[in-house]
MIGUGU-972238 format. One record per residue (C-alpha): residue number from 1; residue in one letter; chain; y negated, x, z. Coordinates in pm, 1 decimal, decimal comma. Layout:
// MIGUGU-972238
    n  res  chain         y         x         z
  NUM    A      A         Y         X         Z
...
//
This chain:
// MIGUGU-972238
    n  res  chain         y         x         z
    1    X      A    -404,7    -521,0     932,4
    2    X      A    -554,8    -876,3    1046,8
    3    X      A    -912,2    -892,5    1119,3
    4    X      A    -962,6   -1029,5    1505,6
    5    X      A   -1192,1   -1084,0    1758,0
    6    X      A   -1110,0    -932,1    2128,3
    7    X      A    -890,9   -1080,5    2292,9
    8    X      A    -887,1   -1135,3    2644,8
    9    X      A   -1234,1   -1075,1    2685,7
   10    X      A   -1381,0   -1396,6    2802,2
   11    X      A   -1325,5   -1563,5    3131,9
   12    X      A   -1313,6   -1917,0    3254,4
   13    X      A   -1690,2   -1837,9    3450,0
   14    X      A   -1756,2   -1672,8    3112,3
   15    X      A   -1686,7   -1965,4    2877,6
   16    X      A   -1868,3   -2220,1    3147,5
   17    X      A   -2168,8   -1941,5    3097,0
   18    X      A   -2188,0   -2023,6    2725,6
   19    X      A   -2193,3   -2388,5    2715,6
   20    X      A   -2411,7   -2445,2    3008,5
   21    X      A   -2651,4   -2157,3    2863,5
   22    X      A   -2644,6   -2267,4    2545,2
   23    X      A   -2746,1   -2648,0    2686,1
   24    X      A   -3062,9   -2523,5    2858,8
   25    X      A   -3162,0   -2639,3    3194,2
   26    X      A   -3463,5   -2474,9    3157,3
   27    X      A   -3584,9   -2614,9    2844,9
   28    X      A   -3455,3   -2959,2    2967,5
   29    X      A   -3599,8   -2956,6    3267,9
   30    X      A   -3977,3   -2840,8    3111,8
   31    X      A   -3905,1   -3032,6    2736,2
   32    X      A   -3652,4   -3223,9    2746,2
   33    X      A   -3712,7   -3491,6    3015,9
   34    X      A   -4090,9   -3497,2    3012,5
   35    X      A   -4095,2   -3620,6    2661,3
   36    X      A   -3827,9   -3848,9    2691,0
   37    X      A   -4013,0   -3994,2    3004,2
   38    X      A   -4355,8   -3946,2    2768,7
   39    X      A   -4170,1   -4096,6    2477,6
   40    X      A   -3973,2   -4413,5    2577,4
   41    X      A   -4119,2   -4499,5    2890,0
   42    X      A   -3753,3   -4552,1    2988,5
   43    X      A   -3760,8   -4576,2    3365,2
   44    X      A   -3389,1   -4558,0    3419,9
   45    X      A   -3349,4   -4233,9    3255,6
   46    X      A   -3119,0   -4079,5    3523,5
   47    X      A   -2904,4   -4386,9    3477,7
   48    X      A   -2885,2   -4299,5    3089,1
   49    X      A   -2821,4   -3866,3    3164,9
   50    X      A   -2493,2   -3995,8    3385,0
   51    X      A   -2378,6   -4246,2    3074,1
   52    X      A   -2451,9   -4032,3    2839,2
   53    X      A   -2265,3   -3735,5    3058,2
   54    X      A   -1924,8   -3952,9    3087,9
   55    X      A   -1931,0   -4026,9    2712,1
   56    X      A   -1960,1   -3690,9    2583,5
   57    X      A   -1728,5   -3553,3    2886,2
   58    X      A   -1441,5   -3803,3    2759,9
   59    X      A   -1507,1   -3713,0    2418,2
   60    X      A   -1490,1   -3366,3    2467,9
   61    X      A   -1098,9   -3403,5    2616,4
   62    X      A    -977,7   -3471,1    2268,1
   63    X      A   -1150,9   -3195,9    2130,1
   64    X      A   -1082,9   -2912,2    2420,5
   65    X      A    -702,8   -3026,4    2332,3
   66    X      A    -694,2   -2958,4    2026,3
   67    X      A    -898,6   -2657,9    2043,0
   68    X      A    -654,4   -2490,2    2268,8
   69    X      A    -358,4   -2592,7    2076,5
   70    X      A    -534,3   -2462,2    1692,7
   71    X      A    -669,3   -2188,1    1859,1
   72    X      A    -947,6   -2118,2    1556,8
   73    X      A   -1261,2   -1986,1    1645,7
   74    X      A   -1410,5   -2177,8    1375,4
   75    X      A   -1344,6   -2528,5    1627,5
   76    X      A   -1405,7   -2812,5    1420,9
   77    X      A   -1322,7   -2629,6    1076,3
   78    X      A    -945,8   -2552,5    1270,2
   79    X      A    -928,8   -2874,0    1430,9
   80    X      A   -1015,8   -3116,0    1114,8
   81    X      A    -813,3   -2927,0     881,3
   82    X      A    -498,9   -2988,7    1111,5
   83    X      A    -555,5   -3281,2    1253,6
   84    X      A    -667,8   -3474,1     933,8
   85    X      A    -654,4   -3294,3     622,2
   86    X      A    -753,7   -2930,6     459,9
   87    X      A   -1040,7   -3071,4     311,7
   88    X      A   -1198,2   -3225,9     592,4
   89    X      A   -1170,2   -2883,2     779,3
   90    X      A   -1384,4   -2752,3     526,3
   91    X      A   -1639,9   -3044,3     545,4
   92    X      A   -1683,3   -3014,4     918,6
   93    X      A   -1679,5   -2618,0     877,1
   94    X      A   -2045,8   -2668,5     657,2
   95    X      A   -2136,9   -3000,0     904,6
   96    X      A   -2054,2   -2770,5    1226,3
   97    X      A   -2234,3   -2466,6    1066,6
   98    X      A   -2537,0   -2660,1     955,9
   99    X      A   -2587,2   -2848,7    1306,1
  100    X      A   -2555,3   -2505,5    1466,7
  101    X      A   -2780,9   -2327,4    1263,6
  102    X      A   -3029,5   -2657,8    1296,6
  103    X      A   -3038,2   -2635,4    1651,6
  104    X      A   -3069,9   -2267,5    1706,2
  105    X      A   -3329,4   -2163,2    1452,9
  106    X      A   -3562,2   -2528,6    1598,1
  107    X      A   -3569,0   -2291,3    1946,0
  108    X      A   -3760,1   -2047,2    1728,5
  109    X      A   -4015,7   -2290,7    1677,0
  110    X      A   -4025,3   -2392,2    2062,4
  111    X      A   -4028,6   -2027,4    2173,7
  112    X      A   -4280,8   -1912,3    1930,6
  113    X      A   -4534,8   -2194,0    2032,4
  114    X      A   -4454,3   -2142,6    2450,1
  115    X      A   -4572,4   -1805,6    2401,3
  116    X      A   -4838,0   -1831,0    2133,4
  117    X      A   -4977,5   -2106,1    2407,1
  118    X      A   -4943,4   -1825,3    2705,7
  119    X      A   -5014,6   -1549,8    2546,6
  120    X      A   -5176,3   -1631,1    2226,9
  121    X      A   -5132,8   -1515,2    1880,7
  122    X      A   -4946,3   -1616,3    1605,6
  123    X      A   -4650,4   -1861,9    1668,3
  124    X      A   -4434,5   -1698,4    1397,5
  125    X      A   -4500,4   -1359,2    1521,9
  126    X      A   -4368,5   -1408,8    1852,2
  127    X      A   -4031,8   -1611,7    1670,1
  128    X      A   -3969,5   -1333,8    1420,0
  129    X      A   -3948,4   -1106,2    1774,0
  130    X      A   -3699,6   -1329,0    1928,5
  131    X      A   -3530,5   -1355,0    1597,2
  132    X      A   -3434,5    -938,2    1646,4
  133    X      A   -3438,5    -971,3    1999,7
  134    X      A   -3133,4   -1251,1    1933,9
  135    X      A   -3018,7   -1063,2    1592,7
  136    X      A   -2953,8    -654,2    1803,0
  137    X      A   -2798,6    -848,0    2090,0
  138    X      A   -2585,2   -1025,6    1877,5
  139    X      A   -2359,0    -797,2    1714,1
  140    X      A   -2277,7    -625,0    2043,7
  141    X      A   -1975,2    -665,9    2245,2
  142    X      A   -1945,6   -1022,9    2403,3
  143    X      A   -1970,8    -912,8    2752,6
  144    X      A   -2318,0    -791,7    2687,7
  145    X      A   -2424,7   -1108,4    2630,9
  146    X      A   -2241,8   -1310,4    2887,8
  147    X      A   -2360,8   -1139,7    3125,1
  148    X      A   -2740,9   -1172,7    3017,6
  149    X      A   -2683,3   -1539,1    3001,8
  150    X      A   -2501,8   -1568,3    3357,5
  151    X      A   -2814,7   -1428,4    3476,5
  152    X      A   -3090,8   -1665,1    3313,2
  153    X      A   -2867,6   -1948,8    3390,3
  154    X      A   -2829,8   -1888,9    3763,8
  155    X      A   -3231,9   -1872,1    3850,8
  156    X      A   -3264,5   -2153,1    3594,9
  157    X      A   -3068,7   -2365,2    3823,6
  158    X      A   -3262,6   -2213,7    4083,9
  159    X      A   -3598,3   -2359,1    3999,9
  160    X      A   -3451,9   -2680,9    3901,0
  161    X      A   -3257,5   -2723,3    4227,5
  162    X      A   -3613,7   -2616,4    4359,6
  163    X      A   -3830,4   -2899,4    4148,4
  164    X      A   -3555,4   -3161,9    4218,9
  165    X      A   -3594,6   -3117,7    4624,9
  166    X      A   -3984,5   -3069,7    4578,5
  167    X      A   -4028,6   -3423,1    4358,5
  168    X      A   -3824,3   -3587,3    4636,3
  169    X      A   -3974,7   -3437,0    4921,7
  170    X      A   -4291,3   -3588,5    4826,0
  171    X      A   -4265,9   -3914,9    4697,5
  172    X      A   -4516,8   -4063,4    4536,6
  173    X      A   -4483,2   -4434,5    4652,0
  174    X      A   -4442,2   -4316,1    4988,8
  175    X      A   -4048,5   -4362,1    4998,9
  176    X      A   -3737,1   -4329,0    4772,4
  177    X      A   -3682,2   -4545,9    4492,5
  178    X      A   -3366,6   -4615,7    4338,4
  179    X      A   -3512,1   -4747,5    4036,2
  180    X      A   -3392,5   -4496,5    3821,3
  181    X      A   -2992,5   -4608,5    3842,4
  182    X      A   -3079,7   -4994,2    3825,6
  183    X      A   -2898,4   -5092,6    3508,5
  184    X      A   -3116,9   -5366,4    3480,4
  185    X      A   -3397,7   -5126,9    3369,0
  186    X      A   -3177,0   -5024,5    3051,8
  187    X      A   -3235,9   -5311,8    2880,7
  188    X      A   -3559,3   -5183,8    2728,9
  189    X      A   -3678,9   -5072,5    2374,2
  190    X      A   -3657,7   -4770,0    2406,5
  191    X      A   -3374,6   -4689,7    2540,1
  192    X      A   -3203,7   -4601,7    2187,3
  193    X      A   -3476,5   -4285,3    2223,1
  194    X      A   -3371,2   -4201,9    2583,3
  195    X      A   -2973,2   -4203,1    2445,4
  196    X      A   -3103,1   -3970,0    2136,4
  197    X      A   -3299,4   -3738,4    2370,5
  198    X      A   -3010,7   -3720,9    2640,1
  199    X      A   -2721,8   -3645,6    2361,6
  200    X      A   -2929,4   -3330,1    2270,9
  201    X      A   -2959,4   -3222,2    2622,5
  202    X      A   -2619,8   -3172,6    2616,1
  203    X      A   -2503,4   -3013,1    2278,6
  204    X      A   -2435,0   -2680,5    2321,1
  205    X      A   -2118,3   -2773,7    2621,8
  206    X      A   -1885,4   -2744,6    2303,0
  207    X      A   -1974,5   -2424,2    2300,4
  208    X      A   -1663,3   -2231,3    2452,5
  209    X      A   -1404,2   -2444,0    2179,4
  210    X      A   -1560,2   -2090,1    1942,4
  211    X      A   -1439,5   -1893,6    2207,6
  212    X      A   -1088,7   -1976,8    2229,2
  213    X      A    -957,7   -1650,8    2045,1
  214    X      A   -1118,0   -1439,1    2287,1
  215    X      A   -1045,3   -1619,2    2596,1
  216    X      A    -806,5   -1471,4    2891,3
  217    X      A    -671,3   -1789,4    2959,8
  218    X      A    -714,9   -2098,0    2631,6
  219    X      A    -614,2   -2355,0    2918,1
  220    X      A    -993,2   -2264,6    3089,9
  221    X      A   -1139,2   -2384,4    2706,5
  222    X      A   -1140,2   -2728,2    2855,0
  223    X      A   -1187,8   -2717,5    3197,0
  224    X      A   -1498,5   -2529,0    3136,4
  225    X      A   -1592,8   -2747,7    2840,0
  226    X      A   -1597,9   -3077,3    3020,2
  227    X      A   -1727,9   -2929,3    3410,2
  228    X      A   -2028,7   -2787,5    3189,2
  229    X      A   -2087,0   -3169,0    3101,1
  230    X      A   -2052,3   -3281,9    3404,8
  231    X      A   -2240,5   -3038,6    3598,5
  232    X      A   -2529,6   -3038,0    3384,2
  233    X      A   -2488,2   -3402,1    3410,1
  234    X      A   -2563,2   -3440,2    3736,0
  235    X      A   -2818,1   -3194,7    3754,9
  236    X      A   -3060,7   -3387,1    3457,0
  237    X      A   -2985,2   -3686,6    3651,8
  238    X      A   -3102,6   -3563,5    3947,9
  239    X      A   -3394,6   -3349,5    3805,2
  240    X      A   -3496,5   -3687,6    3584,3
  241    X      A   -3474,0   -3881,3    3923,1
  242    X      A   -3669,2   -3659,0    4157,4
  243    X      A   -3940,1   -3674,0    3844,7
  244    X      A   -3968,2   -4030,5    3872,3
  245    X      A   -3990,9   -3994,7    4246,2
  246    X      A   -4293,8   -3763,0    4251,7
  247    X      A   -4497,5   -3976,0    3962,0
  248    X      A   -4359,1   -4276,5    4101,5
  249    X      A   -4125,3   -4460,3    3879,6
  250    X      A   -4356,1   -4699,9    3756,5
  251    X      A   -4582,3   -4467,3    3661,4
  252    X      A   -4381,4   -4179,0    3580,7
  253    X      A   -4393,5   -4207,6    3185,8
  254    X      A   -4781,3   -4205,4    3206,9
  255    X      A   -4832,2   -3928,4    3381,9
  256    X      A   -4508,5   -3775,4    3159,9
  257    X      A   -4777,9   -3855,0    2887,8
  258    X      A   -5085,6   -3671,2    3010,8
  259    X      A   -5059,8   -3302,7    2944,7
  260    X      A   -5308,1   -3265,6    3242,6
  261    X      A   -5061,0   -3370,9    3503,0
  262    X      A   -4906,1   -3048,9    3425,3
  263    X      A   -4538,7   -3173,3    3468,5
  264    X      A   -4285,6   -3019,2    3650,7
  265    X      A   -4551,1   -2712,1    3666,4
  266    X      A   -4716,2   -2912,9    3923,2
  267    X      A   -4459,7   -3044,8    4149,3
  268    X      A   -4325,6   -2702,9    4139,0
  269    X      A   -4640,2   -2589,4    4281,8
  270    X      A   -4603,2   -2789,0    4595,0
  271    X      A   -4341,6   -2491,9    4713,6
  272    X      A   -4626,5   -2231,8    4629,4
  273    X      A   -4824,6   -2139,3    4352,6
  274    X      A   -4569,0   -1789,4    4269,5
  275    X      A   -4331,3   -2065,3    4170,8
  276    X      A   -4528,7   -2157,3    3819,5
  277    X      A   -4524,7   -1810,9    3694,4
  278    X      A   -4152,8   -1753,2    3741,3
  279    X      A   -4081,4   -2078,1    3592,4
  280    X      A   -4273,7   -2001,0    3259,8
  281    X      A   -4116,9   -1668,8    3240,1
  282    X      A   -3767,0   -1781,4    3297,1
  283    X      A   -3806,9   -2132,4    3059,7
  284    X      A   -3911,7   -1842,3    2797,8
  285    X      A   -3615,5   -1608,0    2933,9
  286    X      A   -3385,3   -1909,8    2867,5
  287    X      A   -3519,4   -2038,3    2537,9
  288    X      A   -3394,8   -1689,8    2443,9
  289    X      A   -3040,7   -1730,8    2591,4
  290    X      A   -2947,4   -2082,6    2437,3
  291    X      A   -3056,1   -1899,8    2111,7
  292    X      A   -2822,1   -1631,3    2178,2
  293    X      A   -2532,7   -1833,8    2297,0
  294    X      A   -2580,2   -2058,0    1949,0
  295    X      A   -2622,0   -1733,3    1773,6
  296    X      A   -2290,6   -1666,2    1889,7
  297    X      A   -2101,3   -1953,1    1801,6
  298    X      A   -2228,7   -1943,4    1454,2
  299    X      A   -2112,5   -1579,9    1417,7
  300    X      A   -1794,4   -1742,2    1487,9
  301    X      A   -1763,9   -1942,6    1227,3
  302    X      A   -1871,8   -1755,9     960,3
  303    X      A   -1612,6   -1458,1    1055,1
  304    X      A   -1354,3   -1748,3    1082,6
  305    X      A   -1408,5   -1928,0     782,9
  306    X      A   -1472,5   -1586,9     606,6
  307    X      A   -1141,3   -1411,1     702,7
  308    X      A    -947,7   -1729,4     482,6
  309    X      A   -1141,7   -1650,8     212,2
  310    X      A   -1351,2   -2033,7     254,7
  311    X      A   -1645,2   -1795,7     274,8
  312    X      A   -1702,7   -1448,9     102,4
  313    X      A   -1452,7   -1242,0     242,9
  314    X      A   -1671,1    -958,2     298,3
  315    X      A   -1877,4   -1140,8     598,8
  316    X      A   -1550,9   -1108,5     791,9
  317    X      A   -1651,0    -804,6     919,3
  318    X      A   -1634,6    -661,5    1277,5
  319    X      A   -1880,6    -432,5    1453,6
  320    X      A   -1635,4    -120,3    1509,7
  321    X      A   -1358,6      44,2    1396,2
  322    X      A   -1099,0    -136,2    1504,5
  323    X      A    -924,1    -479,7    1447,6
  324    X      A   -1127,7    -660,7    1697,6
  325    X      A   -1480,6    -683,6    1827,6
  326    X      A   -1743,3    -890,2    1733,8
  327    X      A   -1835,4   -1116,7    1417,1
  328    X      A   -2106,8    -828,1    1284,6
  329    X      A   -2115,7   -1022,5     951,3
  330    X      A   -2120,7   -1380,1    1080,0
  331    X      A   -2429,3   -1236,7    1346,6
  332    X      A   -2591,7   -1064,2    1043,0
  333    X      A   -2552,2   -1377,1     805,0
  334    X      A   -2746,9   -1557,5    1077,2
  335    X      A   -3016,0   -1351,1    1156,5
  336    X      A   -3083,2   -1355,0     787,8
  337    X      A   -3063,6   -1741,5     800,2
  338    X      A   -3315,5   -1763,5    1054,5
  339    X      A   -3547,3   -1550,4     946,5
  340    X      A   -3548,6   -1770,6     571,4
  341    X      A   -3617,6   -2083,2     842,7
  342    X      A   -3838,8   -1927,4    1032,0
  343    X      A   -4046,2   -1779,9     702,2
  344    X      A   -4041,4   -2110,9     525,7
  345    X      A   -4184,3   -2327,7     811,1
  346    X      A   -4475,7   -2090,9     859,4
  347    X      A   -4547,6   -2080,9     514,3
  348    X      A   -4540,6   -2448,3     502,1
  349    X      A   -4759,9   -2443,5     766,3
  350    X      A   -4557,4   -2699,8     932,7
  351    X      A   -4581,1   -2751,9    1395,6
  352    X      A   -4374,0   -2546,9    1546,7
  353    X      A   -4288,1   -2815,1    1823,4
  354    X      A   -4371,1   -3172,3    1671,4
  355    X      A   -4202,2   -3069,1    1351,8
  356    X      A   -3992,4   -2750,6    1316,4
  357    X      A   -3821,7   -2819,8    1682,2
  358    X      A   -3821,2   -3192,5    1733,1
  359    X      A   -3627,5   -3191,6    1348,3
  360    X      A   -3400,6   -2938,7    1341,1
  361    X      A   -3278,8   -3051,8    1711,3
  362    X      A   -3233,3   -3351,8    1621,7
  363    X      A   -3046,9   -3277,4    1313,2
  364    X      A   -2839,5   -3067,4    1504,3
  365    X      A   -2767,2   -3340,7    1805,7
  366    X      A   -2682,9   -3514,3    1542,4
  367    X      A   -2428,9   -3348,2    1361,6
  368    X      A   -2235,3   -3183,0    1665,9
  369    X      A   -2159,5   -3590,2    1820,8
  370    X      A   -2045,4   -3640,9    1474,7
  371    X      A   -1793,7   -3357,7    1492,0
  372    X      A   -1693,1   -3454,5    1852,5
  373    X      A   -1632,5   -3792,5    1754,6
  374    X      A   -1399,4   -3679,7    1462,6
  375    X      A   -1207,6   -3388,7    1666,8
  376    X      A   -1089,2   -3685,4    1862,7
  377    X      A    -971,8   -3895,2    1553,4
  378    X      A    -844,8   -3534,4    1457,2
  379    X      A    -606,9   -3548,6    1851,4
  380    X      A    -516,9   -3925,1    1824,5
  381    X      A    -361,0   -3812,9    1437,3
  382    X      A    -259,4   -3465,5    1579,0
  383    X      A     101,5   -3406,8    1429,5
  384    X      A     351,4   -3380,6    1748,3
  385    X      A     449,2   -3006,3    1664,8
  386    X      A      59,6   -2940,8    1735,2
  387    X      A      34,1   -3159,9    2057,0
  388    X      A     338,2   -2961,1    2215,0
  389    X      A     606,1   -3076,6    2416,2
  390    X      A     402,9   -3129,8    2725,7
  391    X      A     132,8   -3347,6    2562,0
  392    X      A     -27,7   -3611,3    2842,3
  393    X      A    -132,6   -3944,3    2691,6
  394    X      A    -451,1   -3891,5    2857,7
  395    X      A    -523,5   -3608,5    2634,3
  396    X      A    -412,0   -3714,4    2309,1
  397    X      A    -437,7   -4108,8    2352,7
  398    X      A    -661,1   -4265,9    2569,6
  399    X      A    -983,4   -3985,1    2629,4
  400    X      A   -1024,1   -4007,2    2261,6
  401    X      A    -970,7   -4368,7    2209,5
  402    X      A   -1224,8   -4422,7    2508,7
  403    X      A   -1436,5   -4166,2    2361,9
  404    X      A   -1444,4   -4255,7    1978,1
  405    X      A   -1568,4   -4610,3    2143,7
  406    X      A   -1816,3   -4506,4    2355,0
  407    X      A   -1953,2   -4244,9    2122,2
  408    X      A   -1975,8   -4461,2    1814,6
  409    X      A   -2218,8   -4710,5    2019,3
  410    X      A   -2415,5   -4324,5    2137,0
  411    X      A   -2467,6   -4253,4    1739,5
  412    X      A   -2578,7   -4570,5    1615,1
  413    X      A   -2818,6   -4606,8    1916,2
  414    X      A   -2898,2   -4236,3    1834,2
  415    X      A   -2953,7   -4271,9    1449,6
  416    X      A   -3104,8   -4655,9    1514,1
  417    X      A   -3400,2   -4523,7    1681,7
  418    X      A   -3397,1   -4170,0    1483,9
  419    X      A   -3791,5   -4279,6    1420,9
  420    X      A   -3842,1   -4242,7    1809,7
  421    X      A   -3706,9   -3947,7    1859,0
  422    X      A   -3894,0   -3790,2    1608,8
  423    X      A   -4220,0   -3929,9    1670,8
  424    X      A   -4203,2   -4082,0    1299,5
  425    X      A   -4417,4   -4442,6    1272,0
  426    X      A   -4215,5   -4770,8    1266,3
  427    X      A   -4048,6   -4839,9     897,5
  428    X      A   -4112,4   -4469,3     795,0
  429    X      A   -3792,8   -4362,4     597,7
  430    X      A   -3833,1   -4007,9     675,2
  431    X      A   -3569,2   -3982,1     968,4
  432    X      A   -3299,2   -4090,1     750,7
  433    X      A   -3313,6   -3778,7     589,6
  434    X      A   -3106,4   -3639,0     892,4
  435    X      A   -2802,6   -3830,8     827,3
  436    X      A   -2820,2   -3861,1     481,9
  437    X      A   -2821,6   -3384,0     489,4
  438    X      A   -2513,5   -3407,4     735,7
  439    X      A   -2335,0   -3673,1     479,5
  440    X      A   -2451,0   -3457,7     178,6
  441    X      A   -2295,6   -3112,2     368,4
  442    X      A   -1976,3   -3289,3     408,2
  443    X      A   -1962,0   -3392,8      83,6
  444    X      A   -2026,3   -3057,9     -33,1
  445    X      A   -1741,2   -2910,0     196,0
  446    X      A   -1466,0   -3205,5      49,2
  447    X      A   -1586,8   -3048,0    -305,5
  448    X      A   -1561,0   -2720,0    -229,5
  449    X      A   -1240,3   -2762,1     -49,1
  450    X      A   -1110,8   -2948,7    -395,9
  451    X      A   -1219,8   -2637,2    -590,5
  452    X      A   -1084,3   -2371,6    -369,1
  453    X      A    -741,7   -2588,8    -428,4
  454    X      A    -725,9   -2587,7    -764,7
  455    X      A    -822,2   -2183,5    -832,7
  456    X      A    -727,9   -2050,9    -523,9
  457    X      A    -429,6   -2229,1    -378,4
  458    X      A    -265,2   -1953,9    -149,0
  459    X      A    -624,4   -1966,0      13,4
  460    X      A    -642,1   -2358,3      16,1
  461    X      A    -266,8   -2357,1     179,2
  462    X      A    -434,6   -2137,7     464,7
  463    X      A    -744,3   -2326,6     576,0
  464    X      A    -733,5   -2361,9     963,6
  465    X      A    -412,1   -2154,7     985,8
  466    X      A    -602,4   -1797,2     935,2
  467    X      A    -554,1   -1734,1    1298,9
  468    X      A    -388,9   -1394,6    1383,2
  469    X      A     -53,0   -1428,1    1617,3
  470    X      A     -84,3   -1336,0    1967,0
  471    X      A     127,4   -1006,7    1946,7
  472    X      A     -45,3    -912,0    1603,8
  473    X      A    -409,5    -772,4    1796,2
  474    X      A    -403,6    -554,1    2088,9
  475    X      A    -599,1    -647,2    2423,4
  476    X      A   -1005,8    -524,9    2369,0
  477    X      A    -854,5    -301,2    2684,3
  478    X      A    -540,7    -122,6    2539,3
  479    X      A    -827,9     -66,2    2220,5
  480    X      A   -1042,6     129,1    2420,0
  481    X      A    -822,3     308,5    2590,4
//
């Protein structure tokens, strides 16, 4: 009997859901673009969201096409391992599972301190509730949770449509200002920050890749992939834009600066005060998605990774019964991996914000364009039986040729100005502790793959190919009834 998720459980609207969830607007909108703004003092920020937007958008084309084609819930882990080598599955497997875990446990922090601020109390209190909150959600079905995140997401974009028309509405240099598309403003010195902070903003769109197995149609894996980019794209642009409208684009990253100006709180307020509260309580409502739709994924790759024996076996588990449901021992393992996070910071007594969320984000960030960047290597190497008889040369040629290009100048800007992002003091040495953990996990997952190979090679000979056939699992429907 094969071990599966459900299949045919997840619609196109579904997968969109998860990678625009998972992305934030919310926290974007209220973190995200302030502090860049606050940060760089990079006036032509919207100019570097739409950039940034087309580079990860091409890049993900490679990476949606092989996703559909491996069909592994595990996406990078299935993708590497057939695309370049066994071993290299494995090292993006531990790369993929660390920037995950990075990035979802860092909204811990963030949520903790929102509501410590609000409500007071203890910031690790209020984390170790969204850690069960997250954790009991998890390891039910996965319609449960899409449909909690279609839900956030939808008055998210509500109150960001709604800041975007109020910054416009009332300019504060009397007019509009174009300023923030003038490419002449990007050559700055901070615009390696801006690039760092605007690749984060969108990690997270990869997001429905994990969800191939359980998809009702694997074709919608990229189509919802890439119009999550592009979408959300548009949207930060125009919510970074209508920002620099309302502070006034020379002035914007000052007033970005001064927690009294209250940004976007206060140019929210200019539709009516009732529109601060619901935007605190949904920003806090959405922290909690994104965590959930990461929470997700990562259940996903443990059960994958699990089920051909790369992991212990026995976190392959489901939640029922039956052959397929959800990943109950991926969703356990990372409950229990973010509570150990989430224990350990307080202890250390470390910021929840400056230094628990601003890290681990970035480490995440990080990691996930380094695995988009090698998924398409992984499609221009693809071996023709994988690419299929109808492969485009867009696909499998050019997007990831364009992409590796583009996406290579993204990560050195990114890990060039790594000090930036992190609020670290010229010359400090610290950052590069981010790049040199993702090159030590991949290191780690070339070992490991080279031990599993020489005592286990019936396991070794299945990495990436632990998939169950389509005929071999029943429909979630035909289970239940």
């Amino acid at each position: 009997m094969q071990v599966a998720l459900a299949r045919r459980t997840l619609t196109p609207f579904g997968l969109w859901v998860f990678g625009a969830a998972a992305s934030a607007p919310m926290v974007v909108l209220a973190g995200g673009i302030v502090a860049t703004y606050a940060t760089t003092g990079v006036e032509a920020l919207p100019l570097v969201f739409v950039l940034v937007a087309g580079v990860v958008a091409v890049l993900a084309v490679g990476y949606t096409a092989m996703a559909r084609q491996v069909g592994h819930a595990a996406a990078y882990y299935g993708i590497l391992a057939h695309g370049l080598g066994r071993s290299w599955g494995v090292a993006a497997g531990l790369v993929a599972l660390t920037a995950y875990n990075a990035i979802q446990t860092s909204l811990f922090g963030l949520f903790g301190a929102t509501l410590a601020g609000q409500l007071g109390g203890a910031w690790w209190v209020w984390a170790g509730i969204a850690v069960a909150v997250v954790g009991v959600v998890g390891v039910r079905a996965i319609v449960l949770s899409t449909r909690v995140l279609a839900a956030v997401l939808a008055v998210s974009l509500l109150i960001v449509t709604a800041f975007t028309l109020a910054g416009l509405a009332q300019p504060a240099d009397g007019g509009l200002s174009w300023e923030g598309f003038d490419a002449s403003s990007l050559a700055v010195s901070g615009i390696g920050g801006a690039v760092a902070f605007c690749v984060a903003a969108f990690m997270g769109t990869d997001a429905p890749g994990s969800f191939v197995e359980e998809a009702i149609d694997r074709r919608s894996v990229g189509r919802a992939t890439i119009a999550a980019v592009l979408v959300l794209g548009g949207v930060y642009a125009a919510a970074a834009w209508a920002m620099g409208i309302a502070a006034g684009p020379r002035s914007v990253a000052d007033v970005a600066a001064d927690p009294a100006a209250g940004l976007p709180l206060s140019v929210l307020e200019r539709l009516g005060g009732w529109w601060v509260p619901l935007a605190q309580t949904v920003l806090i409502c959405a922290i909690i998605t994104s965590m959930l739709a990461f929470h997700s994924v990562i259940a996903r790759y443990v059960f994958a990774m699990a089920r051909e024996g790369v992991l212990p076996a026995g976190l392959a588990r489901t939640g029922s019964a039956t052959r397929v449901s959800a990943p109950r021992g991926g969703s356990l393992t990372q409950t229990g991996i973010a509570v150990v996070v989430v224990g350990g910071f307080a202890l250390a007594g470390a910021d929840p914000v400056a230094v628990m969320f601003t890290w681990l984000s970035a480490l995440g960030a990080m990691g996930l364009l380094c695995l988009l960047l090698a998924a398409s290597v992984a499609a221009v190497r693809a071996p023709a039986g994988l690419r299929g008889p109808k492969a485009g040369v867009w696909e499998w040629r050019l997007a990831p040729v364009i992409g590796v290009a583009g996406g290579v100048v993204v990560l050195a800007l990114m890990v060039g100005n790594v000090d930036s992002l992190l609020g670290a003091p010229p010359g400090s040495r610290a950052p590069l502790l981010l790049p040199a953990i993702l090159v030590a996990t991949a290191i780690v997952g070339g070992l490991w793959a080279g031990q599993v190979r020489r005592s286990r090679p019936e396991v070794y000979a299945g990495i990436g190919r632990g998939t169950p056939a389509t005929h071999a699992v029943p429909d979630a429907i035909n289970v239940s009834i």
